[in-house]
N, CA, C and O atoms as a GROMACS GRO file, in nm:
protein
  212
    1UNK      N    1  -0.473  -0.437  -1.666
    1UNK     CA    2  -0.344  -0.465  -1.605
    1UNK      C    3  -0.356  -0.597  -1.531
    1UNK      O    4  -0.446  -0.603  -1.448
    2UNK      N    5  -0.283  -0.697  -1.548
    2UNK     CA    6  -0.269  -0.806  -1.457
    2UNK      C    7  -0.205  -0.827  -1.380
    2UNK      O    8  -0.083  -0.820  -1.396
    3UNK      N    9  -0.274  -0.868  -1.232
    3UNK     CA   10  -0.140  -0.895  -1.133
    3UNK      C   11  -0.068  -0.987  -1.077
    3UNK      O   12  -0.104  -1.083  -1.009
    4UNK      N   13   0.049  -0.947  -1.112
    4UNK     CA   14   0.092  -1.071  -1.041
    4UNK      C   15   0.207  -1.009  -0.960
    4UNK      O   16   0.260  -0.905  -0.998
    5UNK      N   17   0.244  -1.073  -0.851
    5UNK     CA   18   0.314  -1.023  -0.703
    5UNK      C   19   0.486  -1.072  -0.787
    5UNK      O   20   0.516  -1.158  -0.870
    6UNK      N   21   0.539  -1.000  -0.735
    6UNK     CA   22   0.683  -1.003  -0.731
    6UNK      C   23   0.745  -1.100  -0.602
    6UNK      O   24   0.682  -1.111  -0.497
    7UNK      N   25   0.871  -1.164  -0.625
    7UNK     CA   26   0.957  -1.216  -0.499
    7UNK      C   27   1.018  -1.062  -0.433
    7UNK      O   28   1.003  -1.041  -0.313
    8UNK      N   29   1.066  -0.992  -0.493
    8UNK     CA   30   1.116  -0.860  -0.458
    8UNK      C   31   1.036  -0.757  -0.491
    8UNK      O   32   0.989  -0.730  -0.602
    9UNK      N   33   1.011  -0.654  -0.309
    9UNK     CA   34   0.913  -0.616  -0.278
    9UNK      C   35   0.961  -0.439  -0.306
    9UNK      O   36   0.882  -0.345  -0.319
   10UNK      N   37   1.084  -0.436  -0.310
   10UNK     CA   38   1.109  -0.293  -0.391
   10UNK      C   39   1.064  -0.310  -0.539
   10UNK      O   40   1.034  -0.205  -0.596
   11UNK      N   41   1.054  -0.446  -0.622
   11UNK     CA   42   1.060  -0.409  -0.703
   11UNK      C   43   0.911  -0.387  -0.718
   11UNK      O   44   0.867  -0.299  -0.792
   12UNK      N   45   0.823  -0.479  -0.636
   12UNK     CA   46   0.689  -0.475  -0.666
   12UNK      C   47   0.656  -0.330  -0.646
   12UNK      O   48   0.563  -0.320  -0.726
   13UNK      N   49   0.670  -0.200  -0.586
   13UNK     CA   50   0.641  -0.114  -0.523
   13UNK      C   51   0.686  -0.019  -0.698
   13UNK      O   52   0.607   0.058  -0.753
   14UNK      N   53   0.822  -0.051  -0.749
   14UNK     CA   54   0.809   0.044  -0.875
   14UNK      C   55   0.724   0.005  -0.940
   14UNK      O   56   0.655   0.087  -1.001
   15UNK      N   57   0.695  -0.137  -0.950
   15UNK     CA   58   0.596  -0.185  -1.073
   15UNK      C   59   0.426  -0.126  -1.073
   15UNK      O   60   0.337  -0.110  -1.157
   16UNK      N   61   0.440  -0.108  -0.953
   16UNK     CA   62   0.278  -0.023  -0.927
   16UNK      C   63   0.290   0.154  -0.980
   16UNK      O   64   0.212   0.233  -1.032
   17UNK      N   65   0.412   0.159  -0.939
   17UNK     CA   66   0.414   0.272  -0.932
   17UNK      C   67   0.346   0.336  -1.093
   17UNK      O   68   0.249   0.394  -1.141
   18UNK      N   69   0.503   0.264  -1.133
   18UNK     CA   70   0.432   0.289  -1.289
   18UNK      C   71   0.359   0.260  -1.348
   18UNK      O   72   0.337   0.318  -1.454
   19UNK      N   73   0.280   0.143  -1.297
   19UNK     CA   74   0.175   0.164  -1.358
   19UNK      C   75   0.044   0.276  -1.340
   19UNK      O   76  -0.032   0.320  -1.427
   20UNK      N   77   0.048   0.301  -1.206
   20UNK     CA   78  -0.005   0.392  -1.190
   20UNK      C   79   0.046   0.547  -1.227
   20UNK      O   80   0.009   0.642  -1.157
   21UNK      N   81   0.102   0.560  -1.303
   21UNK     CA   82   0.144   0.685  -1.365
   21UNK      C   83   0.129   0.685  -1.493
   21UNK      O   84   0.122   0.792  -1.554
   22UNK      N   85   0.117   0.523  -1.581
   22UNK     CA   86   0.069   0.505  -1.692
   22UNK      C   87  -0.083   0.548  -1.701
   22UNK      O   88  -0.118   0.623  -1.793
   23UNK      N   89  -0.173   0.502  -1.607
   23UNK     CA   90  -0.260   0.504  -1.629
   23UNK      C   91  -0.307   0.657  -1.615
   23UNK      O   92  -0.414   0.700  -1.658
   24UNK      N   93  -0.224   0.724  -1.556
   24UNK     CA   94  -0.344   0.853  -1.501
   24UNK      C   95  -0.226   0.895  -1.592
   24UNK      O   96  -0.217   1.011  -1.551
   25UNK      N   97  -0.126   0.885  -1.689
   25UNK     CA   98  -0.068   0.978  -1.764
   25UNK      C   99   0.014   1.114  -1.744
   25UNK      O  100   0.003   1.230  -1.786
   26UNK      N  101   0.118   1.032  -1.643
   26UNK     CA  102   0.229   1.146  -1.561
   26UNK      C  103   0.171   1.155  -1.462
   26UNK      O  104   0.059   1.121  -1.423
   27UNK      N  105   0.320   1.241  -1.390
   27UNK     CA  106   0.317   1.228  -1.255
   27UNK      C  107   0.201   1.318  -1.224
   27UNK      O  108   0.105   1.287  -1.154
   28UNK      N  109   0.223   1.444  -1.290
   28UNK     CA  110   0.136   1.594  -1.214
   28UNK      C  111  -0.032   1.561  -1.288
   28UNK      O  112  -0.131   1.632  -1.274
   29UNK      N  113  -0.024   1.443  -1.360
   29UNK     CA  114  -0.183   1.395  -1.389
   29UNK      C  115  -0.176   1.330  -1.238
   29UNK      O  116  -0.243   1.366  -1.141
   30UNK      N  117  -0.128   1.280  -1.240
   30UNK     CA  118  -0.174   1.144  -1.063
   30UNK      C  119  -0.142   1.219  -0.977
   30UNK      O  120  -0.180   1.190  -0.864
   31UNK      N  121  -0.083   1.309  -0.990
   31UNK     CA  122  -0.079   1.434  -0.850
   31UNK      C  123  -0.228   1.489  -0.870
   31UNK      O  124  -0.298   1.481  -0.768
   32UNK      N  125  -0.275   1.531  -0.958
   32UNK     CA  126  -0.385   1.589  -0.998
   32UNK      C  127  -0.528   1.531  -0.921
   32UNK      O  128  -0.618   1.583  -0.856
   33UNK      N  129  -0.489   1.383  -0.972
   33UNK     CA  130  -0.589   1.244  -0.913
   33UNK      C  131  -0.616   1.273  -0.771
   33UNK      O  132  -0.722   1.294  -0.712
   34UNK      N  133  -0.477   1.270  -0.725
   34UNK     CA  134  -0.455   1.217  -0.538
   34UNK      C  135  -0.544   1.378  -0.493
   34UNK      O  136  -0.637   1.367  -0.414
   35UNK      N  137  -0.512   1.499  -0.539
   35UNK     CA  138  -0.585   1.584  -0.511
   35UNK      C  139  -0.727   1.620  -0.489
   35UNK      O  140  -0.770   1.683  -0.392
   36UNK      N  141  -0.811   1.563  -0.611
   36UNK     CA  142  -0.941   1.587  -0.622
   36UNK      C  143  -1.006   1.483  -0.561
   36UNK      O  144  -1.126   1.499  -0.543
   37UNK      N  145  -0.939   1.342  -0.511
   37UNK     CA  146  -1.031   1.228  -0.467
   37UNK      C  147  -0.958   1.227  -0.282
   37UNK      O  148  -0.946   1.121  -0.221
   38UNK      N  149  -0.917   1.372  -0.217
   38UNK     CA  150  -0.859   1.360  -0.137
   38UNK      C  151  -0.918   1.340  -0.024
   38UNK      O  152  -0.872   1.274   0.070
   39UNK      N  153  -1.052   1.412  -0.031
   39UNK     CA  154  -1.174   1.414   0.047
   39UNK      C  155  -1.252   1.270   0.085
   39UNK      O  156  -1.303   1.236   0.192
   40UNK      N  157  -1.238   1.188  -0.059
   40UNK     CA  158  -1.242   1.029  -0.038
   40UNK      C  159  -1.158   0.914   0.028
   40UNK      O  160  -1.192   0.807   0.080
   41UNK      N  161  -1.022   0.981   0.006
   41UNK     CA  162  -0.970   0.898   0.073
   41UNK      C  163  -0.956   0.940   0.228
   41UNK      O  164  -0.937   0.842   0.300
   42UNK      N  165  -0.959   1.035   0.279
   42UNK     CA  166  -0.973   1.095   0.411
   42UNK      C  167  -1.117   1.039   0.497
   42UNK      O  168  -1.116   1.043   0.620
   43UNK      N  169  -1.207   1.000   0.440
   43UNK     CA  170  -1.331   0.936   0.460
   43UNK      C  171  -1.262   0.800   0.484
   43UNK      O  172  -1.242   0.790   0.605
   44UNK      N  173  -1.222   0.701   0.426
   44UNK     CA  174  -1.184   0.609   0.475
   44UNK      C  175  -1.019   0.586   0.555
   44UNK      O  176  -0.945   0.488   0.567
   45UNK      N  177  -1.012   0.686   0.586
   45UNK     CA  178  -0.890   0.665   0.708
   45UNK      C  179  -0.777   0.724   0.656
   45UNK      O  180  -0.723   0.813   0.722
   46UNK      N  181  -0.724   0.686   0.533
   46UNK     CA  182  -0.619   0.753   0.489
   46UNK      C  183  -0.567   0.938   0.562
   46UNK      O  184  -0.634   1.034   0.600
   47UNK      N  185  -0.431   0.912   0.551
   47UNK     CA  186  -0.392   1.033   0.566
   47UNK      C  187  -0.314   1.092   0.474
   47UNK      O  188  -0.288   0.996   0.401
   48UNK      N  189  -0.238   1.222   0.409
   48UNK     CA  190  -0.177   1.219   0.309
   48UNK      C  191  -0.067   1.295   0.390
   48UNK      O  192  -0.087   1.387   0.469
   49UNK      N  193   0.126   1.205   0.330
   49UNK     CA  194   0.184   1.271   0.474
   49UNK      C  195   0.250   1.397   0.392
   49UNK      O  196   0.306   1.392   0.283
   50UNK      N  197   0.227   1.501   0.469
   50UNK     CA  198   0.314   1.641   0.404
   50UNK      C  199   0.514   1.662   0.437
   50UNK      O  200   0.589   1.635   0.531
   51UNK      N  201   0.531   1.726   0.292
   51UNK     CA  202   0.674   1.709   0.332
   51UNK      C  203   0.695   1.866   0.389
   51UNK      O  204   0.647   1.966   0.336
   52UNK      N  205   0.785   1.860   0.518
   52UNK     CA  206   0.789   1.987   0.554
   52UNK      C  207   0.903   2.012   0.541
   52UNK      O  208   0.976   1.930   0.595
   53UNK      N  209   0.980   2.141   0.462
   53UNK     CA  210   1.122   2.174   0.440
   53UNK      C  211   1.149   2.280   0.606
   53UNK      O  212   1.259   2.330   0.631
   0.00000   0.00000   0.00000
């Protein structure tokens, strides 16, 4: 994938998006991802925010 930055920063934000859904192959694959490497990203600071109904 090559990058290159957008002037428009909504748009840059879909363009990742999808690509990152290309790559891990749907959403509930990259839901899948964010799950099992959650422990990794929690190690470096990240938080993951929960939606509460």
């Amino acid at each position: 994938m090559d990058y290159k930055e957008l002037d428009d920063p909504v748009e840059e934000v879909y363009r990742i998006r999808a690509a990152l859904l290309e790559e891990h192959g749907g959403f509930h694959n990259y839901q899948k991802y964010i799950e099992e490497t959650r422990s990794k990203w929690e190690t470096m600071g990240f938080r993951r925010a929960e939606l509460r109904l």
